[in-house]
C-alpha beads as a LAMMPS data file, in Angstrom:
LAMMPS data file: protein, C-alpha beads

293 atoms
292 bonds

1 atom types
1 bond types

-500.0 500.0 xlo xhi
-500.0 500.0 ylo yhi
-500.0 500.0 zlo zhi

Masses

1 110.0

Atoms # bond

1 1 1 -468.616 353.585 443.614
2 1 1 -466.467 351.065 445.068
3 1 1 -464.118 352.053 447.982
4 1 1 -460.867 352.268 447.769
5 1 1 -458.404 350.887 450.055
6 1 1 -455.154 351.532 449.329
7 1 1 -453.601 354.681 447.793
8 1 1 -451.356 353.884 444.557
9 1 1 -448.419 355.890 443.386
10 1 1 -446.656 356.222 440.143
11 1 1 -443.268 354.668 442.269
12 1 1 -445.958 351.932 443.489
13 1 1 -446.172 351.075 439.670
14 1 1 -442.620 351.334 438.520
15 1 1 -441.940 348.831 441.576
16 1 1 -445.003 346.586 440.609
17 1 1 -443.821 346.147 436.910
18 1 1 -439.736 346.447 438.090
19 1 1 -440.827 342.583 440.383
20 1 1 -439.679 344.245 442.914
21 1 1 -441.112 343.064 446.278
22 1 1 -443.428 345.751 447.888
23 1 1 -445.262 343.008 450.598
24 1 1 -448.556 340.873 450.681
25 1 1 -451.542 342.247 450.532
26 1 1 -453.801 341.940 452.983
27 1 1 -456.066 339.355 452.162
28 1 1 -458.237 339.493 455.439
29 1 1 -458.986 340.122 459.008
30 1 1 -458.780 338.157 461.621
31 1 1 -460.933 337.917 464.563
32 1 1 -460.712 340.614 466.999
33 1 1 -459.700 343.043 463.799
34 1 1 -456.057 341.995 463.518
35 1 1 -455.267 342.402 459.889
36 1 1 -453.254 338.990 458.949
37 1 1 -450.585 338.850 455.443
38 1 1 -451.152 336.306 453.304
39 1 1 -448.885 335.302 450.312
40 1 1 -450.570 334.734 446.910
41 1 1 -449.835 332.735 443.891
42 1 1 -451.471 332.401 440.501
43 1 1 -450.855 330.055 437.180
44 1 1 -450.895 331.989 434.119
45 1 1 -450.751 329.376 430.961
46 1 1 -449.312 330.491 427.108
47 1 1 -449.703 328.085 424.296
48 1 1 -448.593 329.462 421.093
49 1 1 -448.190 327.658 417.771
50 1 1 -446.493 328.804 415.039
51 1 1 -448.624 328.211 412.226
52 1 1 -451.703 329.519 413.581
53 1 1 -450.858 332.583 411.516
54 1 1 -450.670 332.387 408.104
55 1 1 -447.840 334.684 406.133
56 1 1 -450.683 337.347 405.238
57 1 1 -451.785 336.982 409.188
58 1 1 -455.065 335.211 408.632
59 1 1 -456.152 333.080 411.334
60 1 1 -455.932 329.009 410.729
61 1 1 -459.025 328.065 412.680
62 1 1 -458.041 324.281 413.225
63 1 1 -454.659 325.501 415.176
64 1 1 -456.413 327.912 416.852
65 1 1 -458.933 325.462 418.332
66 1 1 -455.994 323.298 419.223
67 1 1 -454.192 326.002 421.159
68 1 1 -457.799 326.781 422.969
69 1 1 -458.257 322.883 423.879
70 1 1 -454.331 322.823 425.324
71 1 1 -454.798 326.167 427.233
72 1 1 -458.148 325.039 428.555
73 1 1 -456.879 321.307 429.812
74 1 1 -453.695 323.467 430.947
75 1 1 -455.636 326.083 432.926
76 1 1 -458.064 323.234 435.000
77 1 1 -455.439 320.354 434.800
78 1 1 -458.044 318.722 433.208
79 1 1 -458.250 315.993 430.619
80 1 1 -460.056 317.419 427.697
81 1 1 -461.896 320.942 427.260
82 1 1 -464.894 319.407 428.175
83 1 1 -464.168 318.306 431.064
84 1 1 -462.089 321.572 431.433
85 1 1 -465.566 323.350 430.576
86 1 1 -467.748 321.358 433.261
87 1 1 -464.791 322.847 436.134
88 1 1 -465.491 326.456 435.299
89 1 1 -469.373 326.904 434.396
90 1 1 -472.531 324.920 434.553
91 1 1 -474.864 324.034 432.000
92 1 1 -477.812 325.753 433.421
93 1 1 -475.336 329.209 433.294
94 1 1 -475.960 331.813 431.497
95 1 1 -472.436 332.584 429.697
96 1 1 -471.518 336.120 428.446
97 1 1 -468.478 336.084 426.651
98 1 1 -466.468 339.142 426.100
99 1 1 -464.220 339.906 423.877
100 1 1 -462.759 343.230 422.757
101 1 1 -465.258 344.450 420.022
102 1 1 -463.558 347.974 419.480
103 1 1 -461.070 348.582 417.090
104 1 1 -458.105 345.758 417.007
105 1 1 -460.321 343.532 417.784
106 1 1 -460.752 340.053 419.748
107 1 1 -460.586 337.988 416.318
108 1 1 -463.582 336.193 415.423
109 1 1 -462.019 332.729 414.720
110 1 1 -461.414 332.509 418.483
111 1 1 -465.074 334.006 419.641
112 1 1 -466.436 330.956 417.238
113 1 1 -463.835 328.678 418.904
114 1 1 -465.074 329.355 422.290
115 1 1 -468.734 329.081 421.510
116 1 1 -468.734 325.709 419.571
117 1 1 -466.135 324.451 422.499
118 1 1 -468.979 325.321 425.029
119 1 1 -471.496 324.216 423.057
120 1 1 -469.682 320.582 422.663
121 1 1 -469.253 320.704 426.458
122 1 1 -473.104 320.204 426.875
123 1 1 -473.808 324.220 426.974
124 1 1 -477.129 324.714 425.452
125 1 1 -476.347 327.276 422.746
126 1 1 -479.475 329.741 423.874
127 1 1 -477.055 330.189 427.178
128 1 1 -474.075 331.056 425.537
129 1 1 -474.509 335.285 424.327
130 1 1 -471.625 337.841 423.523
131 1 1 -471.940 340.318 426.323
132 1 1 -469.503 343.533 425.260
133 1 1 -471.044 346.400 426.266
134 1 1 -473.130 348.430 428.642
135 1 1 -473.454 347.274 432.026
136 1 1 -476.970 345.457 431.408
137 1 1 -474.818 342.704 429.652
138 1 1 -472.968 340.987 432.633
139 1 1 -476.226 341.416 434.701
140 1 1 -478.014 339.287 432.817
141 1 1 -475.134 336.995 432.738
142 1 1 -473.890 334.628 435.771
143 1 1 -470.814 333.439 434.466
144 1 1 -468.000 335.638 431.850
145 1 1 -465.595 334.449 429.943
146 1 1 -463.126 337.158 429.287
147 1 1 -461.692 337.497 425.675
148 1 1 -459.540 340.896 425.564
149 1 1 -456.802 341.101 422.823
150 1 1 -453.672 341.694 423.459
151 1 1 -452.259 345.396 422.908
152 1 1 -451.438 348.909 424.333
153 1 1 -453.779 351.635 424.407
154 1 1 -453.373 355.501 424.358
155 1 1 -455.303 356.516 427.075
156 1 1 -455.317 353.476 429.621
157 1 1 -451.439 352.681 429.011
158 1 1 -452.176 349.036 428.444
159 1 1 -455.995 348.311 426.916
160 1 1 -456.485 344.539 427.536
161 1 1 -457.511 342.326 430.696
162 1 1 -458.984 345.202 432.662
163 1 1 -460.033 347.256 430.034
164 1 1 -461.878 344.703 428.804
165 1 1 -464.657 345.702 431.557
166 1 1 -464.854 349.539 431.106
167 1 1 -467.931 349.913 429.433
168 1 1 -469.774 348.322 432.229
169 1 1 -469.240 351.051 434.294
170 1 1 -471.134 353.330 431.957
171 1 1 -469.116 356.099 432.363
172 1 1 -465.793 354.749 430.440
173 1 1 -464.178 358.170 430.296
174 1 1 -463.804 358.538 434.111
175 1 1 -460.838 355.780 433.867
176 1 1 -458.610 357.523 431.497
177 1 1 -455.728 358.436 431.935
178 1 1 -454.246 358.573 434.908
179 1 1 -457.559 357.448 435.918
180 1 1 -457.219 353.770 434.629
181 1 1 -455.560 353.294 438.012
182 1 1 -459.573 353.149 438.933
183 1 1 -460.221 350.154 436.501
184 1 1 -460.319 347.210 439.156
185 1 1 -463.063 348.906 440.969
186 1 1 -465.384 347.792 437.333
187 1 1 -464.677 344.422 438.377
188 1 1 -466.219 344.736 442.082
189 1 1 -469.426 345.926 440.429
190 1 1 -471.770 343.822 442.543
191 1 1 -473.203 342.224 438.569
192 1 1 -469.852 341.971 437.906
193 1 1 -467.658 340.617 441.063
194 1 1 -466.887 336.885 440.764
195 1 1 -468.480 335.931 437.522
196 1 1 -465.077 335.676 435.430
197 1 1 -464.625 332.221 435.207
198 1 1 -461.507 332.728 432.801
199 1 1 -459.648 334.830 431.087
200 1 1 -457.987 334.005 427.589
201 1 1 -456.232 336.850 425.969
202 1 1 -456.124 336.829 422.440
203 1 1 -452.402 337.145 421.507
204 1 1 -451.826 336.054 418.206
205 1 1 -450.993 339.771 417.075
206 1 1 -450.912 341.962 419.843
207 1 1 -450.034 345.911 419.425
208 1 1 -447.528 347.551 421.395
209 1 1 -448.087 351.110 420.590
210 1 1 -450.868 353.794 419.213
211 1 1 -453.702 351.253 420.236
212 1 1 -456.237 350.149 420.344
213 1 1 -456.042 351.739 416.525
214 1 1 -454.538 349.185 414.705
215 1 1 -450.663 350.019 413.481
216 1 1 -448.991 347.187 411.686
217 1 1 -445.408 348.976 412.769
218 1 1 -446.156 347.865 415.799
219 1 1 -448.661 344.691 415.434
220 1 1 -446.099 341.333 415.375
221 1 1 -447.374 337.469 414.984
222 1 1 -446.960 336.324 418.876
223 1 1 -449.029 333.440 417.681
224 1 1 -450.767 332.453 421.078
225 1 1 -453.599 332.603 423.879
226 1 1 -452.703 333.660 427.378
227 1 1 -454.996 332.383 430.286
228 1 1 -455.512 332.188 433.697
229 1 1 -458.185 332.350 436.407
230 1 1 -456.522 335.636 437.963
231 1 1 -457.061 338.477 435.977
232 1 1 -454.381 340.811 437.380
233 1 1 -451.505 337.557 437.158
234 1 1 -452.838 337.559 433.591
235 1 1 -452.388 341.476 432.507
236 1 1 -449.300 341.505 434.497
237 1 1 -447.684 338.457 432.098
238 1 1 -449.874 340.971 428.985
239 1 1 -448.231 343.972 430.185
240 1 1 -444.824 342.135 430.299
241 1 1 -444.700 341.025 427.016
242 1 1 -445.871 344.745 425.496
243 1 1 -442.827 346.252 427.751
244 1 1 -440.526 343.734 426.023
245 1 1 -441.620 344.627 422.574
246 1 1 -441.332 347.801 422.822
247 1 1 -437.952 348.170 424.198
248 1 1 -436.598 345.621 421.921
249 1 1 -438.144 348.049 418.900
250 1 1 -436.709 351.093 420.331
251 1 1 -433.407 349.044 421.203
252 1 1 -433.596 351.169 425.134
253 1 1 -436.345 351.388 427.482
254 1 1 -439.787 352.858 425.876
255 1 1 -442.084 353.430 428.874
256 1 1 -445.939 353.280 427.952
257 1 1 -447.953 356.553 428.584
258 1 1 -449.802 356.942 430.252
259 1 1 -448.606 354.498 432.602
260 1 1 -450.894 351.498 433.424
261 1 1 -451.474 352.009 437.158
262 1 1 -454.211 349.984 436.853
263 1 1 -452.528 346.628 436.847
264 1 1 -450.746 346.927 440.492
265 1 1 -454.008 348.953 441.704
266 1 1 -455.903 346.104 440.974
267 1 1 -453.593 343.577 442.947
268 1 1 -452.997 346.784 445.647
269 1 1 -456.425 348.539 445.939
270 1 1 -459.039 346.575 444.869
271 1 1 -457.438 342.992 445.706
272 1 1 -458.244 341.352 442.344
273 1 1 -455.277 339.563 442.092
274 1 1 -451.737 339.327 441.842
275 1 1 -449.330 342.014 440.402
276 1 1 -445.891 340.322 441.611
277 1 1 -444.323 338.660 439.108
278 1 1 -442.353 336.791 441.674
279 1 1 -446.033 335.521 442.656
280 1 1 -446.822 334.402 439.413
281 1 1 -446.072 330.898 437.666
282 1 1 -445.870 331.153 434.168
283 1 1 -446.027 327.818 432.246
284 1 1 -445.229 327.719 428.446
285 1 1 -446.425 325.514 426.366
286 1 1 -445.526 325.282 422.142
287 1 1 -443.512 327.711 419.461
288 1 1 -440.676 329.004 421.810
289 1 1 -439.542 332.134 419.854
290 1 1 -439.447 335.047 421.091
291 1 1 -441.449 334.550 423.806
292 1 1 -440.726 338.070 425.842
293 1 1 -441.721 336.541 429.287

Bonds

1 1 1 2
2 1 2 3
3 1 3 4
4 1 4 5
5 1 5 6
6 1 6 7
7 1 7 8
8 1 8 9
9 1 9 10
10 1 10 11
11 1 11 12
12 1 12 13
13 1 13 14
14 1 14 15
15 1 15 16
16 1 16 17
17 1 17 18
18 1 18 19
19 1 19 20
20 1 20 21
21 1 21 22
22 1 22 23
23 1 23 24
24 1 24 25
25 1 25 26
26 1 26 27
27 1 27 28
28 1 28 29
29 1 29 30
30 1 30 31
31 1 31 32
32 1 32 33
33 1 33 34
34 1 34 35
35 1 35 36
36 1 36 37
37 1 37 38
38 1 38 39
39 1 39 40
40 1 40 41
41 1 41 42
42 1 42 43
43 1 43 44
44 1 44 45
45 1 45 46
46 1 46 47
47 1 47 48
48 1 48 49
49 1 49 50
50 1 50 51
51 1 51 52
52 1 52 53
53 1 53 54
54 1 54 55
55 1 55 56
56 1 56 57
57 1 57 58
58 1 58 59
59 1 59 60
60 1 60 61
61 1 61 62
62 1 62 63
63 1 63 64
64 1 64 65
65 1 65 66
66 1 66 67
67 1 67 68
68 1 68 69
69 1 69 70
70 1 70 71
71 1 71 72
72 1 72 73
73 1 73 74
74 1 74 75
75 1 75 76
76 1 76 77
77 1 77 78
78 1 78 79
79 1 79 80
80 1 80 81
81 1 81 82
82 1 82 83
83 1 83 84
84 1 84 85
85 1 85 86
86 1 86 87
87 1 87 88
88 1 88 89
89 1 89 90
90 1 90 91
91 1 91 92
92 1 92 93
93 1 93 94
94 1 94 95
95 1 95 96
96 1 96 97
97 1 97 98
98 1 98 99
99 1 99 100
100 1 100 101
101 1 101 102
102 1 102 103
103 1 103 104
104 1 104 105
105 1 105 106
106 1 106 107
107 1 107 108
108 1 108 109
109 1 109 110
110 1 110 111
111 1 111 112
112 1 112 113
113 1 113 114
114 1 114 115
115 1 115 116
116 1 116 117
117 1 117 118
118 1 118 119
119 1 119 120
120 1 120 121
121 1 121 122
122 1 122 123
123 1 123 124
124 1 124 125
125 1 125 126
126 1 126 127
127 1 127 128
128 1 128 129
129 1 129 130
130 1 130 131
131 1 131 132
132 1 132 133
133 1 133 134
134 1 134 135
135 1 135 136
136 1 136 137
137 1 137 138
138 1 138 139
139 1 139 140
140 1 140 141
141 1 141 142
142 1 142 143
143 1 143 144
144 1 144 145
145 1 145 146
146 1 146 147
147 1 147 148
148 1 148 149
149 1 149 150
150 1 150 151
151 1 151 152
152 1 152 153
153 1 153 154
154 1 154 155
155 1 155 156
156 1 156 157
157 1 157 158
158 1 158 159
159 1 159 160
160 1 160 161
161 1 161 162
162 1 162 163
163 1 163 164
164 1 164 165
165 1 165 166
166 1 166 167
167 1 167 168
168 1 168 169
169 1 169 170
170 1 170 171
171 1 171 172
172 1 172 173
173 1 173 174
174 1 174 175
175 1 175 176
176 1 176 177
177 1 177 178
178 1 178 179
179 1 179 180
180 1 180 181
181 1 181 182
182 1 182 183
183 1 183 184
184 1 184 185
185 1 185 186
186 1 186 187
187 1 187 188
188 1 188 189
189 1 189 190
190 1 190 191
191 1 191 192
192 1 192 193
193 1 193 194
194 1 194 195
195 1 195 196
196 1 196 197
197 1 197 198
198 1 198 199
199 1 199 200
200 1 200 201
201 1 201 202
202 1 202 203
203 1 203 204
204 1 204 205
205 1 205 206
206 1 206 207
207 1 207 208
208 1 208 209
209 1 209 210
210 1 210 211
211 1 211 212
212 1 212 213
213 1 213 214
214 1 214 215
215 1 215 216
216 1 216 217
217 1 217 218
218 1 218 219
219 1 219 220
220 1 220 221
221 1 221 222
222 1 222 223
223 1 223 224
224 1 224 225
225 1 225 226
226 1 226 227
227 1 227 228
228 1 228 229
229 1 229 230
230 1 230 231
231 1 231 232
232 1 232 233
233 1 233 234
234 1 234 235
235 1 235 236
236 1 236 237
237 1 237 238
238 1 238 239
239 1 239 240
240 1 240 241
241 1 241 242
242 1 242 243
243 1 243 244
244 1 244 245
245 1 245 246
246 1 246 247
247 1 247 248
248 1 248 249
249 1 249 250
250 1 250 251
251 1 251 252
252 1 252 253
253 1 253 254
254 1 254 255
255 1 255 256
256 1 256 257
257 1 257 258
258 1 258 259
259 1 259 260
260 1 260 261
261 1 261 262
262 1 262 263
263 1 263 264
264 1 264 265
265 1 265 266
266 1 266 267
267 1 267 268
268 1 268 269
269 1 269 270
270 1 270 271
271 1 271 272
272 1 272 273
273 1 273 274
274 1 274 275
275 1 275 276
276 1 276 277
277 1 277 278
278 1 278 279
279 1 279 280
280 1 280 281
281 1 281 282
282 1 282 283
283 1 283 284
284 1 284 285
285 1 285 286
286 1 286 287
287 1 287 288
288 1 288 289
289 1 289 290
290 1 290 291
291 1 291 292
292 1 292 293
């Protein structure tokens, strides 16, 4: 079990997800034990495209691999996904990608997009494996490439970045509930702490409510990937969009329950990241509408 070192609150969350300022985390020690503040800041990218989704919601591959190129060049200021590729893993790696594979599901056009992107990067194809699962998937794995889809879940508030993780722990009912506030401490796992190269959420029709059993009353064409290196800048952009939604289908505020104490827990406790979205750059890239963040 990983120890934790801060407590976290349900007011600790309301502030998180309100912006509101709550002070760095601490980052570090100094010498002689001082504790010093540092101030953090992470890039998280959206590229969306509006015809990536057809009228019946099936997937146009070709756009899709577009958006993946742009958000991969975007994420490494790179010049082309190779390149971008060559920043992030190695070809002697051993890459587990990860998508959501349970219900509402990571869609498969962008799991094949990934794969043949590495595989044109120079990735020998026998190093590339999907590596959902129990937790003898990441450790036979030395780099992940996270692939969560975007949407709300009934028992973890939100079910996407940090979610994405839970059944490594082997014990995924221990982080329900209120519990999901304990989700960040899956990605200190010694097999898996620092392997994430990236994350890219799959948000071309993300689900706001009942999740992760697909609804189509509350499933909506966002048409776009979100990325970024830090996973907690990353579900804090996911979890704004999903608290946008759903008060704009409600028409007043339409809190998610549980609530996701994970994502400022993660930032707060287990030091994964930023929660602040005063920390957080978000660059936008593409179809403009309704954008929600």
């Amino acid at each position: 079990m990983i120890e934790n070192r801060l407590p976290l609150t349900r007011r600790d969350f309301v502030k998180g997800t309100l912006g509101t300022t709550v002070g760095a985390a601490t980052l570090g020690a100094a010498r002689g034990g001082t504790q010093t503040q540092a101030a953090r800041s992470s890039r998280v990218i959206v590229v969306r495209d509006a015809n990536s989704l057809s009228e019946r919601n099936q997937v146009n591959a070709a756009v899709l691999r577009k958006i993946l190129d742009d958000v991969l060049v975007r994420s490494t200021n790179k010049s082309s996904a190779k390149d971008a590729w060559a920043a992030l893993v190695k070809a002697s790696d051993v890459i587990g990608l990860v998508p959501t594979d349970h219900l509402n599901r990571t869609h498969q056009e962008l799991i094949d997009a990934v794969r043949e992107s590495l595989i044109e990067a120079g990735i020998p194809k026998s190093n590339i494996r999907t590596a959902q699962g129990r937790s003898d998937q990441p450790k036979a794995c030395t780099a992940l490439i996270a692939l969560p889809a975007l949407k709300a879940h009934w028992l973890t508030g939100i079910g996407t970045v940090l979610k994405n993780y839970i059944c490594y722990s082997d014990n995924p009912e221990a982080y329900h509930g209120e519990n999901n506030a304990k989700l960040g401490e899956i990605w200190n796992l010694p097999y898996v702490k620092g392997k994430t190269r990236l994350v890219i959420v799959d948000a071309l029709r993300p689900l706001c409510d009942k999740g992760p059993q697909p609804d189509p009353r509350y499933m909506w064409p966002y048409k776009g990937l979100i990325a970024g290196s830090d996973p907690v800048a990353v579900e804090t952009v996911c979890l704004r969009i999903i608290t946008k939604k759903r008060d704009q289908l409600r028409g007043e505020p339409w809190p998610l329950s549980p609530p996701p104490l994970c994502v400022t827990a993660a930032d707060a406790r287990y030091g994964l990241g930023t929660s602040k979205m005063e920390e957080i750059k978000i660059e936008h890239f593409g179809w403009d509408a309704e954008r929600l963040v």
